[in-house]
N, C-alpha and C positions, 0 to 999 in steps of 0.2 A: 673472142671469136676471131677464126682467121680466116679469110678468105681462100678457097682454094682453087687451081685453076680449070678447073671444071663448071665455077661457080657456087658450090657449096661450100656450107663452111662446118672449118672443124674447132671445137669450143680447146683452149687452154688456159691451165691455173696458173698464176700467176703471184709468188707469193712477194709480200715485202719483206726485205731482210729483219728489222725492228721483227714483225710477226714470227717468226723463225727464232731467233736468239730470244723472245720472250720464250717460246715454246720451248724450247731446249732449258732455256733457265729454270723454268716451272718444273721442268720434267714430263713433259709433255709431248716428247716428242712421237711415242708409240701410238698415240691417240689420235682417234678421227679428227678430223678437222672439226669440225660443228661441237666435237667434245668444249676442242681447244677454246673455238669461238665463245663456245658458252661460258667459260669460265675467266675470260678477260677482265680487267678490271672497266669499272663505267667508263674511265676515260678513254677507253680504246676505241673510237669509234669507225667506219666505212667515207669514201671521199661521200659518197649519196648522203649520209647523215650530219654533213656539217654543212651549214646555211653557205650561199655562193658568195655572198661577200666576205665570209669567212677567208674563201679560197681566194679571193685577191688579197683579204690583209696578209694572209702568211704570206705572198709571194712582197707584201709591201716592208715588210718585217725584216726579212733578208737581205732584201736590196740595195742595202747602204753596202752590205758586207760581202756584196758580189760584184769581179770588174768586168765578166761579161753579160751576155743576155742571160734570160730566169723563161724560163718555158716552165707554164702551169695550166694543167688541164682544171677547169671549172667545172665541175658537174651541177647540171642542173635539171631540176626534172619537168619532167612533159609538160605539166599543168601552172610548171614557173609564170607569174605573168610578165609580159612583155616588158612594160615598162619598169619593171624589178629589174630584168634581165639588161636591158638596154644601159642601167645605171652604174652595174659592174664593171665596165669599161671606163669611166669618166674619171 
């Protein structure tokens, strides 16, 4: 979603590239999206379906092999509890 300067917002898709060249490879490109989705393999997963410490080890994973900053969005959901969340940082 994007804000717009009215105040409302207006929703955009937003694909990753990997998503795209899988789709294209499979042949899949003509196909609904939720087609595509559905037919991904298990390991494809959404940032919401992999656990938040997950989302720091990959950015920890990298790290040696990058010489500037690493900007990584966490996702974490509503009902996360606190002190789960507070630990991600540490």
């Amino acid at each position: 979603m994007a804000r717009q300067p009215d105040g409302s917002q207006k929703p955009y898709v937003v694909y990753d590239h990997a998503f795209l060249a899988y789709r294209d490879f499979a042949g899949l490109a003509s196909h609904e999206d939720q087609e595509v989705v559905a037919q991904l393999p298990a390991h494809w997963v959404t940032a919401h379906q992999i656990h938040a410490l997950d989302h720091a080890a990959m950015s920890a994973a990298v790290a040696p092999y990058v010489d500037t900053a690493i900007s990584k969005t966490v996702n974490v959901a509503e009902e996360y509890p606190y002190e789960a969340f507070v630990g991600i940082y540490r």
